[in-house]
VOGU-3710 file (C-alpha; in Angstrom, 3 decimals, decimal comma):
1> xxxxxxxxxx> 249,899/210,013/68,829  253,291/210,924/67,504  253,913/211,631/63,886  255,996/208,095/64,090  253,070/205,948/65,309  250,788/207,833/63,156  252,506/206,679/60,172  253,269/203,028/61,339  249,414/203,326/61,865  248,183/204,363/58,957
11> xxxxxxxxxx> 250,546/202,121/56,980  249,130/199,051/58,906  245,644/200,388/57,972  246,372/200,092/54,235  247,872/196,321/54,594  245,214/195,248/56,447  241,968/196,536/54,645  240,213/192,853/53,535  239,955/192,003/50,047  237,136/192,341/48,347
21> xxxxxxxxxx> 236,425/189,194/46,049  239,652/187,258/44,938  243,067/189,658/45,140  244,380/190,412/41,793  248,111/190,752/40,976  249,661/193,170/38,319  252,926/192,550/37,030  255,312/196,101/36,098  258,309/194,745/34,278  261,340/197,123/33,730
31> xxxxxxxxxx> 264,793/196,915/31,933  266,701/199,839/32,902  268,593/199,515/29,683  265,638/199,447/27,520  265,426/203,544/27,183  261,819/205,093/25,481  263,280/208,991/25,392  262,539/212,250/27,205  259,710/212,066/29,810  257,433/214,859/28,754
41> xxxxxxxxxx> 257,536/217,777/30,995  253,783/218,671/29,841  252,595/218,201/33,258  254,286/220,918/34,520  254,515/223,432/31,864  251,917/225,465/33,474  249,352/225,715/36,075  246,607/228,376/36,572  245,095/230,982/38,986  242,172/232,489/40,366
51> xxxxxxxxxx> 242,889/236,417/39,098  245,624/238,641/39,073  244,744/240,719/41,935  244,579/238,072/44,278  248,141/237,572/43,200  249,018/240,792/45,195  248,680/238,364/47,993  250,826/238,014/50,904  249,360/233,935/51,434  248,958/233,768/47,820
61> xxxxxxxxxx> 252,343/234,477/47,228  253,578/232,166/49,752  251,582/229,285/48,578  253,306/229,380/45,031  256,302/230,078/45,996  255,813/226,115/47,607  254,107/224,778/44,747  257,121/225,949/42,616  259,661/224,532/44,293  257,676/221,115/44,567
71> xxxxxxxxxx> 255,988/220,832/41,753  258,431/223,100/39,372  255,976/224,848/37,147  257,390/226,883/34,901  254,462/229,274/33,761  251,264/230,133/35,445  247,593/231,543/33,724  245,186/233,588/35,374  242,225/235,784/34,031  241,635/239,306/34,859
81> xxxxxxxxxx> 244,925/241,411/33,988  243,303/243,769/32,349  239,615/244,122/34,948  239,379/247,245/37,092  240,731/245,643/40,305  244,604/246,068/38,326  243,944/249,605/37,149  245,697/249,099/34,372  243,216/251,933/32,115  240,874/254,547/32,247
91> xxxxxxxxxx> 239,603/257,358/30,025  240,230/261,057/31,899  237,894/263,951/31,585  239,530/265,279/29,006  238,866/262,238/27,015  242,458/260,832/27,089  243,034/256,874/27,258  245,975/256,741/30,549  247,989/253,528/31,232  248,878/251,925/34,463
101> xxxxxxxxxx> 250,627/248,906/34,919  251,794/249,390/38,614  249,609/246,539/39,776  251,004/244,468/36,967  254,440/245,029/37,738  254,007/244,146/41,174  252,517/240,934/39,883  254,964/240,083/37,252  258,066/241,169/39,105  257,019/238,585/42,346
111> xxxxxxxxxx> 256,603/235,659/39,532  260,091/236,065/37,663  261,541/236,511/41,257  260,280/233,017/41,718  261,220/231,468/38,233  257,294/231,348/37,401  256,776/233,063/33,913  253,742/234,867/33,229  251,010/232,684/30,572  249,504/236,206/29,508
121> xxxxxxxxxx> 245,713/235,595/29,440  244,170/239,468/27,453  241,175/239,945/29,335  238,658/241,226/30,396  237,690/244,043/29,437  238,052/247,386/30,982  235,012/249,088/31,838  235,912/252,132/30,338  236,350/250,398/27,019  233,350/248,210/27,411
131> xxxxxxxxxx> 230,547/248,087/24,777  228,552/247,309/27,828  228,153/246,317/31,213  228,195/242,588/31,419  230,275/241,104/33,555  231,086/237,545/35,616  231,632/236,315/38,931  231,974/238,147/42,040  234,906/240,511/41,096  232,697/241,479/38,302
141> xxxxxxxxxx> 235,196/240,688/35,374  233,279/242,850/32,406  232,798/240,450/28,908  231,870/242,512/26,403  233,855/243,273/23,269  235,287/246,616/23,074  233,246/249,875/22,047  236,799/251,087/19,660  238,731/247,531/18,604  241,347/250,482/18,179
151> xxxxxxxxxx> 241,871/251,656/21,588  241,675/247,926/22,800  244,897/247,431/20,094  246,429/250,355/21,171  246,348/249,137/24,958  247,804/245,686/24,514  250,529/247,072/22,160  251,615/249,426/25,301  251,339/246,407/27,117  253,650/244,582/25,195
161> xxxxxxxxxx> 255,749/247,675/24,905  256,183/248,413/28,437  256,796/244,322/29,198  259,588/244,621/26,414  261,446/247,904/28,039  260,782/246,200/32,078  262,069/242,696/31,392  263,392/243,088/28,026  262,683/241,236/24,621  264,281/238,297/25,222
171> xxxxxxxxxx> 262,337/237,283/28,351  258,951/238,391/26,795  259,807/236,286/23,786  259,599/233,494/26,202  256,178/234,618/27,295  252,725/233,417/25,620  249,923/235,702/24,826  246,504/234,091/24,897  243,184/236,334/23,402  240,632/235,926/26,290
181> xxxxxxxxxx> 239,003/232,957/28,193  236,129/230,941/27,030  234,348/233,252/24,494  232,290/230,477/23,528  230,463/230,847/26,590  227,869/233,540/26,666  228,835/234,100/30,407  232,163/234,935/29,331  232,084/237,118/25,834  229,286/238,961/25,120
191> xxxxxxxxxx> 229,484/238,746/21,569  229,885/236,556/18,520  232,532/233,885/17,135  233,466/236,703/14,827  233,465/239,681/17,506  236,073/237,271/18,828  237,854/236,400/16,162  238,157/240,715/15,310  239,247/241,156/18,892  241,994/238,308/18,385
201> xxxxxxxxxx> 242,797/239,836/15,124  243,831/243,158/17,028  245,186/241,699/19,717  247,675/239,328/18,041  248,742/242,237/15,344  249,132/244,711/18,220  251,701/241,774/19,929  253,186/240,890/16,681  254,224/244,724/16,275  256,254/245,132/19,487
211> xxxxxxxxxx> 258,014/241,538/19,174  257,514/239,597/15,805  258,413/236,418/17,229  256,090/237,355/20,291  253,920/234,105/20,632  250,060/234,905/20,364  247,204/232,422/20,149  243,788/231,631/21,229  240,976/230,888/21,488  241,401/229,681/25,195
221> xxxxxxxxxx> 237,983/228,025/24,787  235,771/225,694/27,025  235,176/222,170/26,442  237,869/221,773/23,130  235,600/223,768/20,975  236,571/226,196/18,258  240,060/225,343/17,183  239,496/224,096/13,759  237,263/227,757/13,142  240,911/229,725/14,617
231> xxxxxxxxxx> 243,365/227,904/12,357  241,054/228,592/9,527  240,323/232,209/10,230  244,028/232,837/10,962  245,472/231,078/7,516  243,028/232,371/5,503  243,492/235,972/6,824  246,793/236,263/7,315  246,603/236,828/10,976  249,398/235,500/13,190
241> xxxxxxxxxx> 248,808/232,213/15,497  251,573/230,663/16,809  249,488/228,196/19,540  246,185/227,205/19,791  244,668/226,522/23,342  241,076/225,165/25,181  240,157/223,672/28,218  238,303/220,525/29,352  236,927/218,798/32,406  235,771/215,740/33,318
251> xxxxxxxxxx> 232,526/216,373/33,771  229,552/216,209/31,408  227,099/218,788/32,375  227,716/222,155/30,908  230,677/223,912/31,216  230,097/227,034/33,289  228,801/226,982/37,352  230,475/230,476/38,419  228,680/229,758/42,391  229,295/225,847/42,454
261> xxxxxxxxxx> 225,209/225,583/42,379  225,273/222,838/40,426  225,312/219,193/41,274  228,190/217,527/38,763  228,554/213,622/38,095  232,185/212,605/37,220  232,138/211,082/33,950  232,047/207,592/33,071  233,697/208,137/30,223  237,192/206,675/30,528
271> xxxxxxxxxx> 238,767/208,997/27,787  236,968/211,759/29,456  239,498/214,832/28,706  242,510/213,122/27,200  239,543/212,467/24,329  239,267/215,874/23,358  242,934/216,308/23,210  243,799/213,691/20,905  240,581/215,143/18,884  242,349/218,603/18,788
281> xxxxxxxxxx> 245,942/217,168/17,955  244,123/215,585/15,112  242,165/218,825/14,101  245,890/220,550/14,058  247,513/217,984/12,056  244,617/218,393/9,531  244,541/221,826/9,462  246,583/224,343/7,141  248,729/224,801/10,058  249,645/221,424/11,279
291> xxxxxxxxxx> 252,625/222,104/13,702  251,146/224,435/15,675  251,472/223,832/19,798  248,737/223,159/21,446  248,128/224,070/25,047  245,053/223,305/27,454  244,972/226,147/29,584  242,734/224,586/31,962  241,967/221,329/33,046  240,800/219,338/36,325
301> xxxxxxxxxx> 238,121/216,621/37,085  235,331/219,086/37,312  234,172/222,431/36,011  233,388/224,786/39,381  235,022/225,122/42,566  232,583/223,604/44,945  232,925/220,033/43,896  234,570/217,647/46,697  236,541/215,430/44,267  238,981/218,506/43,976
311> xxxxxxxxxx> 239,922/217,725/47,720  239,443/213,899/47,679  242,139/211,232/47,538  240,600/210,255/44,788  242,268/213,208/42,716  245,508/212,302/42,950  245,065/208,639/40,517  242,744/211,070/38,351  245,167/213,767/37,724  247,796/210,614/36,633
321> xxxxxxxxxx> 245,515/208,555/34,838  244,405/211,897/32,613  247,919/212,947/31,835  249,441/209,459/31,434  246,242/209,086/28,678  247,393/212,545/26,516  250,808/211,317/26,437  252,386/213,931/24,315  248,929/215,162/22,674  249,669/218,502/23,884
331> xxxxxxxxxx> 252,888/220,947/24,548  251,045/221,577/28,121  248,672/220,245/30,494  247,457/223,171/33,146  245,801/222,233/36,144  242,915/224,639/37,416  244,506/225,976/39,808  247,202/225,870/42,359  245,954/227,194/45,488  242,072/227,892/46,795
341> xxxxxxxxxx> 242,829/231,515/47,038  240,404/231,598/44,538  237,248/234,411/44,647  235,069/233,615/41,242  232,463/233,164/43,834  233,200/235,747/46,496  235,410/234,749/49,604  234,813/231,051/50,977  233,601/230,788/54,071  234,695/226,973/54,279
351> xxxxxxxxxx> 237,977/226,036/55,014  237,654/222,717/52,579  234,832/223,691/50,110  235,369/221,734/46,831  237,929/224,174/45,853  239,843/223,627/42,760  243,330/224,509/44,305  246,490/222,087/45,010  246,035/223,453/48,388  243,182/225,031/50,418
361> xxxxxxxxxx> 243,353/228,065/51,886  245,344/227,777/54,995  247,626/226,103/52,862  247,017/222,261/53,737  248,171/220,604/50,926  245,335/218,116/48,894  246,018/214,706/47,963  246,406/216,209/44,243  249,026/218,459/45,156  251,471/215,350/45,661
371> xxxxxxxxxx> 250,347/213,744/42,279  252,435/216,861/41,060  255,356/216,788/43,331  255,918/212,900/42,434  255,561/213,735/39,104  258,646/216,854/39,717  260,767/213,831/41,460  260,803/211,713/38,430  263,916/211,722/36,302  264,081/213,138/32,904
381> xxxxxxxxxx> 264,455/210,101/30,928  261,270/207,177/30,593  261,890/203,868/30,531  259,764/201,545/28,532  256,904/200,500/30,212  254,044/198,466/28,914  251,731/199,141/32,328  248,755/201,491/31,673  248,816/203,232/35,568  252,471/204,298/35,952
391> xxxxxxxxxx> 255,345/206,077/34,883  258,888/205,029/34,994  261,911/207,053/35,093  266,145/206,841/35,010  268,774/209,384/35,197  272,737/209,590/34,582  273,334/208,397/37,892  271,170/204,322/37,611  268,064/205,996/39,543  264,965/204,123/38,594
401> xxxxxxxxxx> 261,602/205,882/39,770  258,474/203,533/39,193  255,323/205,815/39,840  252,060/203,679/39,824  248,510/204,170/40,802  244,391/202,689/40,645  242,416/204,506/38,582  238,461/203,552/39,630  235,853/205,524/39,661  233,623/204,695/42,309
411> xxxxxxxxxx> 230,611/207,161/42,482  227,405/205,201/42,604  224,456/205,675/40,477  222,149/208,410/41,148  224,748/210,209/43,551  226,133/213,553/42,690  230,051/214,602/43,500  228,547/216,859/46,168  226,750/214,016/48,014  229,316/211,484/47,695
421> xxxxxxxxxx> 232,771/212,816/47,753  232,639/214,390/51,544  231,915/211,022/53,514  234,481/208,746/54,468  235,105/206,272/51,628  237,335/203,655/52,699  238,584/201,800/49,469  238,135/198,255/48,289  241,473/196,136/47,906  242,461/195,877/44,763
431> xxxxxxxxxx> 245,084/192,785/45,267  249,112/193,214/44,666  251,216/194,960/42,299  254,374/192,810/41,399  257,690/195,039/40,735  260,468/193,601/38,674  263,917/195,786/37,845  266,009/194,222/35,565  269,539/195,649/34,066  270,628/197,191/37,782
441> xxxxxxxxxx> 274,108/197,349/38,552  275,488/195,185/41,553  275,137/196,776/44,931  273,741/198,640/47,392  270,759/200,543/47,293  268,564/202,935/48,958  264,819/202,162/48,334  262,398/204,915/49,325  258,386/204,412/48,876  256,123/207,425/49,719
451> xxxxxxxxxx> 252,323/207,332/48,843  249,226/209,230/48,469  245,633/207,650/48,860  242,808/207,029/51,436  244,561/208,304/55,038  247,673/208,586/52,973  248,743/212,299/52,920  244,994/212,768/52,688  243,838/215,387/55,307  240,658/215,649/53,161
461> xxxxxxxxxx> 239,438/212,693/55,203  241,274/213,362/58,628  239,389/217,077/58,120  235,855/215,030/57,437  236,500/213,024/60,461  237,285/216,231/62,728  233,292/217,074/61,940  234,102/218,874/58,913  234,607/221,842/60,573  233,940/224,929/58,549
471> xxxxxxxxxx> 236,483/227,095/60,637  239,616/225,614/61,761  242,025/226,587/64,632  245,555/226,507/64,673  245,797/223,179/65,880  243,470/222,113/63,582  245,770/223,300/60,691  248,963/221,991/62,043  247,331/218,525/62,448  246,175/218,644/59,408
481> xxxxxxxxxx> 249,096/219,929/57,580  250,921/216,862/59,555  249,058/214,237/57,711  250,007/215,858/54,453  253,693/216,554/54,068  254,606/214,694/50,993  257,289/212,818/53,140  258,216/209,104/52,515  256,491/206,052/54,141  259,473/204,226/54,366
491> xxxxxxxxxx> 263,038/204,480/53,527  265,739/201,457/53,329  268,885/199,675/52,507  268,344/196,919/49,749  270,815/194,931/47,754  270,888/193,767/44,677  273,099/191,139/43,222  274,799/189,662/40,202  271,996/188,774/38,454  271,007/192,979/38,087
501> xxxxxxxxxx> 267,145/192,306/39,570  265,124/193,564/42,059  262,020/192,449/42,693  259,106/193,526/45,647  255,324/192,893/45,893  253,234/195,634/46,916  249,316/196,026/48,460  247,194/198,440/46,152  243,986/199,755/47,138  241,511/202,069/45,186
511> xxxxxxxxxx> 242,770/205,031/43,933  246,467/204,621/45,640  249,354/206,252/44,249  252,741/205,022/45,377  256,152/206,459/44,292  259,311/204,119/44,611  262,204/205,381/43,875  265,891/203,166/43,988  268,862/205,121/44,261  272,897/203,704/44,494
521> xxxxxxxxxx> 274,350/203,801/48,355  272,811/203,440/51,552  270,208/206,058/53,105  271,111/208,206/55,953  269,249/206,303/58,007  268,971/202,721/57,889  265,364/202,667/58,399  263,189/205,836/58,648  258,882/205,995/58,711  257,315/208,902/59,418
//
């Protein structure tokens, strides 16, 4: 079947699903005069990574180097700077402490080459500085504290140093420096609240001496935790803090399952992770430091990289309905991660395993990679918009973007993600979405609708219907890749009149997201579905 009569296929697929009980319309009004202010760039502010050393990667590379220019994040997080695999310290026989960042300037170089700037997450420890052998996952990331809180100052002010003299002060100013990841996790720091707080305390004065206005800040904790204890630690001690960051999921058992061993259930919880950042804006405001930023350094619908929803269609309404809920809450937003490239648990030996990535491996983009990418085509200013499940967007030019998606969750009782989220699961209809533009200028338009949902840029389920292969051929991957491109459904010439209105009824089924965007003039082509 030819990419063409694929997409006339699948498009006929989603208008002709049956309705189940009585169709239901909702009604998105718009005045493109009728202006709300900036839309918040939150969404893209950041997005995470496995480790560092898999960022020495030729495909890893690639693969953000995509997600960049689609998605336009402007700063990316990953752990493990400082772990043996990026030789960045060791003791020599003769006792003295030796620096190496070659590994790190490799790293750093490749992401300002890009436009990506470097969130700096300070960990973990070096085994030659470790109080002890502990360590997580499979690249054996050690999480002890530091057997000299000296010598651990003394590296991360050469650090700094050296990241001053390479890229100067300027561009580091623009940098952030986050203390750790998740030390309120036994699997991840070894010691106490307070062994944290003294490594902080080193850290952020060892920053703070290379570049005072250098931002530092912690306490890059799991599941929102901790953030009243930093402020008041850091105001009542003097120590710098210029952000305060955690990370939450939307899932309520535990918070760490380093080999995805775990069953998870999606929360029912409708405020599950917006919740706990409009608890932590509320802690700042409270606090002795009320203006401080606050940044969730990770984020995603579940905690540990074998959970199907990360590859589901379903993802792509979640990721919307979670920012759209924060609203401005928080200075950033950072989705864990971009790519499956991704080795907490040793190499997968799946090609679509649950993985928390945009994109898998191979570099078949998910259904939540395009929740992004819409997101990047919006315009920066919002319009007013009263509708719970959509964004909408102008620009200089009289563009209006309506973005618009279902939120349901449909895992049954008793099922885990795991069991559910790899079958086939055709959506319910959930009736018609009115659209109604007012305050357009008279003429003619170009009206472009692209979509993401069940068999809509969705190779999740087009993989799942191959067998679920866990190998895939080249073939395979190009088919696959095929059915998610990110391209429009449908692209046309409209015309609006004297009265300044356009109006258009859509379907909407489960969990669809659809993007229209009206633009002045007439397309290239009159008529174009791919």
């Amino acid at each position: 079947m030819s990419p063409k009569n694929i997409g006339v296929f699948l498009l006929s697929t989603m208008l002709a699903l049956p309705l189940a009980g009585r169709a239901q319309t909702r009604v998105i009004e718009l005045d493109t005069k009728a202006i709300a202010g900036r839309f918040d760039p939150a969404f893209n502010f950041s997005i995470g990574a496995g480790r560092a050393n898999e960022g020495l990667r030729a495909d890893w590379q690639q693969q953000l180097a995509q997600v960049k220019r689609d998605a336009g994040f402007k700063y990316i997080r990953m752990h493990g700077l400082l772990s043996d695999d990026m030789a960045v310290y060791r003791v020599d026989p003769q006792g003295k402490e030796q620096y190496n960042f070659q590994y790190v300037d490799a790293l750093y170089d490749y992401l300002l080459s890009i436009g990506i700037k470097p969130f700096v997450e300070l960990g973990f420890m070096p085994s030659q500085m470790a109080s002890g052998d502990k360590t997580v996952f499979w690249w054996r990331g050690n999480v002890t504290p530091p057997k000299d809180y000296a010598a651990w100052e003394r590296l991360i002010k050469s650090l700094a140093a050296h990241f001053t003299e390479r890229y100067g002060a300027q561009e580091v100013a623009s940098w952030y420096f986050e203390v750790w990841n998740e030390p309120n996790l036994d699997g991840f720091w070894a010691g106490s609240q307070d062994d944290y707080l003294k490594l902080y305390h080193h850290a952020a004065r060892a920053i703070k001496s290379v570049g005072a206005n250098y931002k530092v800040g912690g306490p890059a904790t799991a599941g929102a935790a901790w953030i009243p204890e930093m402020i008041a630690y850091c105001a009542s001690n003097a120590v710098p803090l210029d952000f305060v960051s955690t990370h939450a999921y939307g899932v309520n058992q535990g918070f760490l399952d380093e080999y995805g061993t775990t069953g998870t259930v999606l929360s029912k919880d409708d405020d599950a992770v917006s919740a706990d950042v409009i608890r932590n804006r509320k802690q700042i405001a409270a606090s002795a430091m009320p203006d401080l930023e606050l940044h969730y350094t990770e984020w995603s619908s579940s905690y540990t990289p074998a959970d199907p929803t990360h590859d589901s269609y379903h993802q792509a309404a979640y990721i919307l309905q979670k920012l759209k809920q924060v609203g401005g809450a928080a200075q950033s937003m950072s989705y864990w991660v971009f790519t499956d490239i991704f080795e907490e648990a040793g190499p997968r030996m799946e090609a679509f395993h649950g993985g928390f990535g945009l994109m898998n491996t191979q570099g078949i983009k998910k259904p939540a990679y395009f929740a992004y990418q819409f997101l990047n085509q919006l315009a920066p200013t919002a319009l007013k918009n009263s509708d719970s499940q959509s964004f909408a967007t102008t620009d200089q030019h009289g563009k209006v973007q309506l973005l618009l998606w279902d939120y349901t969750r449909t895992l049954p009782e008793g099922v885990n993600n795991q069991q559910y989220f790899i079958k086939d699961l055709p959506p319910r209809d959930k009736g018609k979405v009115d659209v109604r533009m007012n305050g357009l200028k008279t003429g003619t338009y170009t009206l472009t609708i692209s979509t993401v949902g069940y068999k809509r840029n969705d190779a999740f389920t087009a993989y799942i219907g191959m067998g679920s292969p866990k190998q895939l051929g080249k073939s395979q991957v190009a088919a696959l890749a095929s059915l998610a491109s990110g391209k429009p459904d449908e692209q046309r010439t409209v015309r609006v009149g004297a009265n300044g209105r356009f109006t258009m009824q859509l379907p909407l089924r489960e969990n669809d997201v659809v993007l229209l965007e009206l633009s002045a003039g007439k397309p290239a082509a009159r008529r174009t579905v791919h």
